[in-house]
C-alpha positions in Angstrom: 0.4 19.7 0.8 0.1 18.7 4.2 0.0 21.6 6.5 -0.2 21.0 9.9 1.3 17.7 10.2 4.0 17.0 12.0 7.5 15.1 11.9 6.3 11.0 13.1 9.2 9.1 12.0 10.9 6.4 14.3 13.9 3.8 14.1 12.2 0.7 13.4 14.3 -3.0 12.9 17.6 -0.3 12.8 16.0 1.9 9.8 14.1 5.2 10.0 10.7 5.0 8.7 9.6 8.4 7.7 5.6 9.6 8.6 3.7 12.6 9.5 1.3 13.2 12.1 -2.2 15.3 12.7 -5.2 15.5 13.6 -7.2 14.4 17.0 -9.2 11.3 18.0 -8.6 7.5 17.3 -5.7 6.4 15.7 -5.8 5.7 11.8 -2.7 4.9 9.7 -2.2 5.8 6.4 0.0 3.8 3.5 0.8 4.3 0.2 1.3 2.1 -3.1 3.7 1.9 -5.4 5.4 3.7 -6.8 4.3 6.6 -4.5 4.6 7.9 -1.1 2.4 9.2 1.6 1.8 12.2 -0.6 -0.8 9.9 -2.4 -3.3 11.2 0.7 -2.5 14.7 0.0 -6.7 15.3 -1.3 -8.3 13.6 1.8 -5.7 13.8 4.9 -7.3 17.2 5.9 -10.3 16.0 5.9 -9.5 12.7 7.7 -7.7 14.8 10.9 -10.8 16.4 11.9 -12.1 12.8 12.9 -8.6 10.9 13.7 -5.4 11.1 14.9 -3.9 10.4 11.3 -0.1 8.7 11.0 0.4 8.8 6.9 3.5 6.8 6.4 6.3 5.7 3.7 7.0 2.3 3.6 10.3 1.0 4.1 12.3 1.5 0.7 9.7 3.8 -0.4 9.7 8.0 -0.3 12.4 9.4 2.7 12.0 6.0 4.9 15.3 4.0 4.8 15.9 1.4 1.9 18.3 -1.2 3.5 19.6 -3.4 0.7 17.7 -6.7 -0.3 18.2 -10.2 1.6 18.8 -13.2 -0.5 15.6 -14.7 0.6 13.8 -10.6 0.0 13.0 -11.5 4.1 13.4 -8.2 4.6 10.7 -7.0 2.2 7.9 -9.5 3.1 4.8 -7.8 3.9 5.3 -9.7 7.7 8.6 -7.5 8.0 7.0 -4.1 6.7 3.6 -4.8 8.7 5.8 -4.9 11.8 7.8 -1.9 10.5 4.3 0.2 11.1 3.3 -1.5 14.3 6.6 -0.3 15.6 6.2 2.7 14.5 2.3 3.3 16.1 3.6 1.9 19.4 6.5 4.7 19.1 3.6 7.4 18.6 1.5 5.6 21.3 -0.8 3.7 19.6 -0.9 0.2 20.3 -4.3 -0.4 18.6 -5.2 1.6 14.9 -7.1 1.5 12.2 -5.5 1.0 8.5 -6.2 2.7 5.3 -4.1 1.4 2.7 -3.7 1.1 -1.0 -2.0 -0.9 -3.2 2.1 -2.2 -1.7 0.2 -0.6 1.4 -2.7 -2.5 1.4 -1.1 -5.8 0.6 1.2 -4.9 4.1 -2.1 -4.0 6.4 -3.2 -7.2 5.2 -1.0 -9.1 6.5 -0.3 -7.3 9.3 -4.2 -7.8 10.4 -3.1 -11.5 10.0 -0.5 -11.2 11.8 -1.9 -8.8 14.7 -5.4 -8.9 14.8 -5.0 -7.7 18.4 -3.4 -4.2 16.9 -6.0 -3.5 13.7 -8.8 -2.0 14.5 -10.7 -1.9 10.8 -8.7 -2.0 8.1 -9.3 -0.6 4.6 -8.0 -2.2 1.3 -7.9 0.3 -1.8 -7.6 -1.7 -5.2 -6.3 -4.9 -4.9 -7.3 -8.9 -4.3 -4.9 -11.2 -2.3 -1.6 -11.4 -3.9 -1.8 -15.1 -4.0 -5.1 -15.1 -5.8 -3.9 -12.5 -8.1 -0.6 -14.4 -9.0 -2.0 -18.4 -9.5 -5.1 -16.3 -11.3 -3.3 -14.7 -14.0 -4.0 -14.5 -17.4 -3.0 -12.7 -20.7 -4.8 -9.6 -19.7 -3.7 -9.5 -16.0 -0.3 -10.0 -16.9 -0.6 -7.1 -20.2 -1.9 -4.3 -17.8 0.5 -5.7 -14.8 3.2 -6.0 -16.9 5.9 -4.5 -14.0 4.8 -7.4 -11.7 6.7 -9.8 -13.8 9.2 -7.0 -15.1 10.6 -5.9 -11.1 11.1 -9.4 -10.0 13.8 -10.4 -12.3 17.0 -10.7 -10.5 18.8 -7.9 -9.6 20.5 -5.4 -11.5 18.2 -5.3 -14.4 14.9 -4.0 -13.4 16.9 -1.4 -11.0 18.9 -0.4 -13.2 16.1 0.2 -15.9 14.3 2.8 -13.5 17.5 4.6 -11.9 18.3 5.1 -15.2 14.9 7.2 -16.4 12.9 7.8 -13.1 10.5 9.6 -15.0 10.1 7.1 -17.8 9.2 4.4 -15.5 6.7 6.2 -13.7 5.1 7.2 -16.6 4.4 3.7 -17.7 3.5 2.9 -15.1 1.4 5.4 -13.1 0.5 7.9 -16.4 -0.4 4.7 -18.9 -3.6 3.5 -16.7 -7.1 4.4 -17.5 -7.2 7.7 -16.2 -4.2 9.2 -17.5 -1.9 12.1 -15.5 -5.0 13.6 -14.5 -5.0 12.0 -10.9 -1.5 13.7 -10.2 -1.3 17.6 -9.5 2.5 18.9 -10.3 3.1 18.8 -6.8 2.6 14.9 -6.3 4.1 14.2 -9.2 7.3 16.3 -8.4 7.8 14.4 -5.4 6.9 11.1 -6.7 9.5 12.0 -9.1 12.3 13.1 -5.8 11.7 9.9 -4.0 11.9 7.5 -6.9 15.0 9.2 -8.1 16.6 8.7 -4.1 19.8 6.0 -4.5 18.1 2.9 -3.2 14.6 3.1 -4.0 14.7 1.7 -7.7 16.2 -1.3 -5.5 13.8 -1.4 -2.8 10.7 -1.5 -5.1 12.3 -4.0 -6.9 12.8 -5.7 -3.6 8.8 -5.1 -2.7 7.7 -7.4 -5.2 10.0 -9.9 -5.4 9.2 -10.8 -2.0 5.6 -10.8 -3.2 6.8 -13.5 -5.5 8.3 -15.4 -3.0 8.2 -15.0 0.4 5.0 -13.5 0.6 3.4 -16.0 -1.2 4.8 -18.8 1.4 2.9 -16.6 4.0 -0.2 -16.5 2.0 -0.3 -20.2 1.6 0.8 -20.6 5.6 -2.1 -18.7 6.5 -4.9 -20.5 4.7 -3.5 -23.7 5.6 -3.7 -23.0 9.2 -6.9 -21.5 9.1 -5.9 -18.1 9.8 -8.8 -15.1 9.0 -8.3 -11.2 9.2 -10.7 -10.8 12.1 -11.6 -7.1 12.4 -13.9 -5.2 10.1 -12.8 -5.1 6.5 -14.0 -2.8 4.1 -12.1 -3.4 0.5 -12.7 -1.1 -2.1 -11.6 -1.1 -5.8 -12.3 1.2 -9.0 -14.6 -0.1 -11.3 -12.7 1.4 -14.0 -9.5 -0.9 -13.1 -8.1 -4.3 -13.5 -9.0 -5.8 -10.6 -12.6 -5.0 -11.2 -11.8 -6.5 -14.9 -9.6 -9.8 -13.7 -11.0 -10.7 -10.4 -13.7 -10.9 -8.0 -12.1 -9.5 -5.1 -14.7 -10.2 -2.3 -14.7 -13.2 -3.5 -10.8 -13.8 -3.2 -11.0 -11.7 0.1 -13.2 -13.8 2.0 -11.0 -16.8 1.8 -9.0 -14.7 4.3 -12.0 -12.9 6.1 -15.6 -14.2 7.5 -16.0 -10.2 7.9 -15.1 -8.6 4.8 -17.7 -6.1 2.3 -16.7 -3.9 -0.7 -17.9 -2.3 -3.5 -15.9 -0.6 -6.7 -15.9 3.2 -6.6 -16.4 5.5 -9.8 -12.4 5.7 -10.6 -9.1 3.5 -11.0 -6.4 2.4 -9.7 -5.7 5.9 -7.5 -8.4 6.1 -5.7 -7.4 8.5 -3.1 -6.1 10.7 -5.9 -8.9 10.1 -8.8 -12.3 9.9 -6.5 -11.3 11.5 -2.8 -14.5 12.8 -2.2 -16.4 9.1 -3.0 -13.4 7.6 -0.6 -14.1 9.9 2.1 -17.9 9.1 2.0 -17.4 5.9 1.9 -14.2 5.4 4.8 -15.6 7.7 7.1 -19.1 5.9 8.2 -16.9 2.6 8.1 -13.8 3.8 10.5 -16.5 5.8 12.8 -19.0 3.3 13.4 
């Protein structure tokens, strides 16, 4: 699925995260969401190489990057700690400023990290989502219904682990094959190694880990940031499917701009997987944006 890339992985905090590398021109950086890897760019990475020097990364505790077991405080898996996972890991492949496209777990981790780097991000890209600490304090019966794994992962540990490790496949397709647009997004080879890297000892863990820092920790951060007047200050493009729940629960420019004074979106014709559901619409749309 991605031919001509190359091996990109470095030792980052005293774990290996796992990338690939292609393509010529300014540096862009690729994450993925949950419960996925950096395959999820499999339908638009070619085309992205022939105007960037692509980096399409797994985030720590997600597809072959390390998955170090949980702190008590989940420290380890704020979005601060795996934003500066990825800077690391661009200043290993010589990139000390980048551009970010990111969806989902990703895009909540570019996020921050143009909050907490706005020297490093270039642009950065959000692919459906609104702030985590909007989308917590703002939830409601529907939210909650269609989110349902955001309140079901951050119960303590062993439960929710042990739930996926025990049926891989069953989780995934709750969560992944249940949304609006069905399997349909997934060709057998995604889906097979969706299926590997969720089934790896210590990723049921990790993602657990993910979002109970995003309960926690990263919600401290959040609040830290407003309160001290922080703002993303590069260009911020966030994008959303109009078929998903954040077009249905939130306005996210709205919730955006109370991090950004440069932030514009619009919903594309899809979901939740954008790259996978409406590549061609994401292309047209990223492109112009990360080129300009």
């Amino acid at each position: 699925m991605f031919e001509h890339f190359e091996d990109a992985s470095a030792i980052v905090d005293g774990i290996r995260i796992h990338a690939i590398r292609a393509g010529t021109g300014p540096a862009l950086l690729l994450l993925h969401g949950h419960p996925q890897t950096h395959t999820i760019w499999h339908k638009v990475a070619p085309k992205l190489t022939e105007h960037f020097t692509v980096i399409a990364a797994d985030l720590r505790g997600y597809g072959d990057s390390e998955k170090p077991p949980g702190l008590a405080d989940h420290s380890n898996y704020s979005k601060r700690r795996m934003a500066q996972d990825m800077v690391e890991l661009m200043h290993a492949q010589g990139f000390d400023r980048f551009s970010v496209l990111s969806h989902d777990r990703g895009a909540r981790v570019s996020a921050r990290m143009a909050l907490d780097h706005p020297r490093t991000v270039e642009r950065l890209v959000t692919l459906d989502i609104a702030p985590t600490l909007s989308m917590y304090e703002q939830t409601d019966r529907a939210f909650a219904t269609a989110y349902w794994h955001w309140f079901f992962l951050i119960r303590p540990a062993p439960f929710p682990e042990t739930f996926i490790a025990s049926d891989p496949e069953l989780y995934m397709r709750q969560t992944m094959g249940s949304r609006r647009a069905g399997m349909a997004p997934f060709t057998p080879e995604a889906w097979a190694e969706y299926l590997r890297c969720l089934s790896l000892p210590g990723t049921a863990h990790a993602v657990c880990e993910d979002y109970r820092a995003s309960a926690t920790i990263d919600l401290e951060h959040d609040r830290e940031s407003l309160a001290q007047g922080r703002k993303i200050e590069c260009e911020f493009l966030a994008l959303w499917g109009q078929d998903g729940v954040i077009e249905q629960c939130f306005d996210p420019i709205a919730e955006w701009r109370k991090f950004s004074d440069r932030v514009d979106g619009k919903a594309l014709p899809c979901a939740h997987y954008v790259p996978e559901e409406a590549p061609e619409a994401l292309l047209e749309t990223v492109i112009p944006f990360l080129t300009r």
